[in-house]
N, C-alpha and C positions, 0 to 999 in steps of 0.2 A: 494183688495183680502183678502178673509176672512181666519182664521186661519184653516178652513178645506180644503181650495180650495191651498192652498203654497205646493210645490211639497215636497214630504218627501226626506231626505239625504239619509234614511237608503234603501239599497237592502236585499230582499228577502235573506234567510240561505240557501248556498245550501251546499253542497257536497265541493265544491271547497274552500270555506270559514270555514266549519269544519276542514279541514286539515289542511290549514295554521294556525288557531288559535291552533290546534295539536300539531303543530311543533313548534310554539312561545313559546308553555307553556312547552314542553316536553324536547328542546336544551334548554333553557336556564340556563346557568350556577350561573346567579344569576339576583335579578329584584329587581325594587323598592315597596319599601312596607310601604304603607300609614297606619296608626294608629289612634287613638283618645286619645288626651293628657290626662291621666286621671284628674289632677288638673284643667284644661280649657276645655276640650273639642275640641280643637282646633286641624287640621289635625296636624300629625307631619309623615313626608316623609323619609327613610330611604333607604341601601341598605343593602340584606340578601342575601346570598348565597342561592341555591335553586335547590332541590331534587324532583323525584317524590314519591310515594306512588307506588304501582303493581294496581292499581286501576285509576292514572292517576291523585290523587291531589297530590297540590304543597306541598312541605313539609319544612320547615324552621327548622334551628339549632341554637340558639340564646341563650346567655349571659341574666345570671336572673341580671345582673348590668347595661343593654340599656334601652331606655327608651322603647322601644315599646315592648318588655318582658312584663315592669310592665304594658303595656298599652293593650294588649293581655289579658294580666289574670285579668285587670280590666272589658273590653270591650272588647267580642270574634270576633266584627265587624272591617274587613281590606278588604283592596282591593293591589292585585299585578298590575304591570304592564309589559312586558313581552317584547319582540323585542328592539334588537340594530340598532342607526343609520350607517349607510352606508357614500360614499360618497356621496356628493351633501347636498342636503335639508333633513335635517334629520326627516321632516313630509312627505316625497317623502316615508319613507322605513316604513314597516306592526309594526303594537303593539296592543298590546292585552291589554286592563285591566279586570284583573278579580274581580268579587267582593264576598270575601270569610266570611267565619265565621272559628276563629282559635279554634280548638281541640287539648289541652295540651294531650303530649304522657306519660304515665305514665312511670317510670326509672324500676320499676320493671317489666314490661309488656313483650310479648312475641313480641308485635306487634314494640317494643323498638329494640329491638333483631336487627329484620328484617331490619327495617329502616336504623338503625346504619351501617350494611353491606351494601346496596344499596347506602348509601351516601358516604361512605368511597369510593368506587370503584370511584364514579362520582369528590368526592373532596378528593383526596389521602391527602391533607394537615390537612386537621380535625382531623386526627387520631391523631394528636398531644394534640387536648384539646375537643375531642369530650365525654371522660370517666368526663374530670373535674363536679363535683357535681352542679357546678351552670350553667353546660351547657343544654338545654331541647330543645327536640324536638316539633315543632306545624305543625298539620295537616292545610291546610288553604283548607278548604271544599268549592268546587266552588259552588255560587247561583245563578248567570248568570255573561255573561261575555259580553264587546265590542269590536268588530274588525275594528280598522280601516287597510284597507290592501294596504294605500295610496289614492291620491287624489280621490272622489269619489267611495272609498272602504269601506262603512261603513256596517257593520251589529251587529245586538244583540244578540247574542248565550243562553242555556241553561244552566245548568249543563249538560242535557245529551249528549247535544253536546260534551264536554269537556272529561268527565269518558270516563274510561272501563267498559264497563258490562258484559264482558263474563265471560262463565260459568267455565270456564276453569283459569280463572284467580290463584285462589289459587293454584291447581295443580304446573302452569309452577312456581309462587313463591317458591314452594319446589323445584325446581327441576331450579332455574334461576343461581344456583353459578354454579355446576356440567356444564349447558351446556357452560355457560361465559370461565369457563376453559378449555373444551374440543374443545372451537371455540379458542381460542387462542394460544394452544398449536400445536395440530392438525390439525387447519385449519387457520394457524396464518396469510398467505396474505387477508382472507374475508373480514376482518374490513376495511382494502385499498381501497379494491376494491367495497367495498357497498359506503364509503365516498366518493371516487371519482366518479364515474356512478351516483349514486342515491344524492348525495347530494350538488355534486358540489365545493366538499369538494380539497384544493392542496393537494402534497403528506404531508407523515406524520408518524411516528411511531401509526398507527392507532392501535387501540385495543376494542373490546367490555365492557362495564363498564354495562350494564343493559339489560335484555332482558324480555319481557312483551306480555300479547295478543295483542296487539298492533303493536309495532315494536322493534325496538333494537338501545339502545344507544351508542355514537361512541366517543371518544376521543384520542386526541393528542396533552398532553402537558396540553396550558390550552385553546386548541378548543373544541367543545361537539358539535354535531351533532346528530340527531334525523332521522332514517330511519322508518316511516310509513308502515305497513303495507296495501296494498290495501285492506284489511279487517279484524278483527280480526277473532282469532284462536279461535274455539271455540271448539278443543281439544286439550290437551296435548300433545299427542302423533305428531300434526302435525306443530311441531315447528321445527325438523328437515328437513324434505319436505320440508318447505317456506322456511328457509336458502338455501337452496340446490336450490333452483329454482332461488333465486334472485340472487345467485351466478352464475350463468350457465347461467341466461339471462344477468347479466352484462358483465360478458367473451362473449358471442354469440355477442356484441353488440360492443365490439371492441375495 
């Protein structure tokens, strides 16, 4: 058997395999994060805490004294890897590697700003040393990414698989703390009841920490949960609507 005639591992990208790689990149509360030693060259494998972006890249908080800090700002080339093992075989449960290019966040920047509040909500612990002067944030810009979604689950995704592109994006960013608080105060059972229905999630002091064209991020403690939207929002104004529906189809449902 010749090298073009050997059946390939990978399947077709569909629909079903963009969301799960979604969800891997989007819940997870931290992932490992491979580097390039700058004195060797030689991989070096760590573990970072891990944010998104309102645009859907992963974003990292990192110590200018780790080694893949200085190995970052040597070489902007990394790769994440994304999904926790379960019970059983822990090649049995989905993981994603992505393979990124890192974008230092400038301290004086607007886009700093922003970040800083999205991350603090998803990791309330950072706000202890998230101001320190040798703490910085990196954007890790996805260039494709692999899914494995278990045995015989292999596929090779895009960046656009990955992102948000909607047009809407900036908007609901202005306007993501105001609704985070007015779902939380006002509407303080919906985080419950999105985590349990939509996510699978046990009970929990749930709360919302992120909200995006996308979907909306969920935490309890130190669980994080990722509810997908069946589509993105490609207006502002219809972020209320889709809460309100997901809500009312989760109640109709039981």
């Amino acid at each position: 058997m010749t090298e073009k005639d050997k059946p390939s591992v990978l399947r077709d990208t569909d629909d079903e395999a963009r969301h799960l790689a979604r969800t891997l990149l989007r819940s997870a509360r931290s992932c490992a994060l491979a580097v390039l030693e700058p004195e060797t060259g030689a991989p070096f494998a760590s573990r970072t805490l891990t944010g998104t972006d309102t645009d859907g890249t992963p974003v990292i908080l990192v110590s200018a004294l780790s080694v893949h800090t200085t190995a970052l700002r040597a070489d902007p080339r990394a790769s994440l890897l994304a999904g926790e093992p379960g019970k059983g075989d822990p090649l049995a449960h989905p993981r994603l590697t992505v393979l990124c290019e890192a974008e230092e966040v400038s301290r004086e920047s607007e886009a700093r700003t922003a970040l800083r509040e999205r991350f603090i909500r998803r990791h309330p612990k950072a706000k202890l040393y998230v101001d320190f002067p040798d703490f910085a944030f990196f954007r890790l810009v996805p260039l494709r990414a692999h899914l494995n979604g278990g045995f015989g689950k292999a596929f090779v995704l895009t960046a656009d698989d990955l992102l948000i592109r909607s047009p809407a994006r900036a908007a609901l960013a202005a306007m993501e703390q105001g609704a985070i608080d007015h779902m939380n105060s006002d509407h303080a059972e919906a985080a419950g009841v999105y985590a349990a229905h939509y996510c699978g999630a046990k009970e929990g002091n749930w709360s919302i920490v992120g909200l995006d064209a996308a979907g909306v991020d969920l935490a309890s403690g130190d669980r994080l949960k990722r509810l997908e939207f069946p589509q993105e929002l490609t207006e502002a104004s219809a972020l209320r609507g889709e809460l309100a529906r997901l809500l009312r189809e989760a109640r109709a449902s039981g």
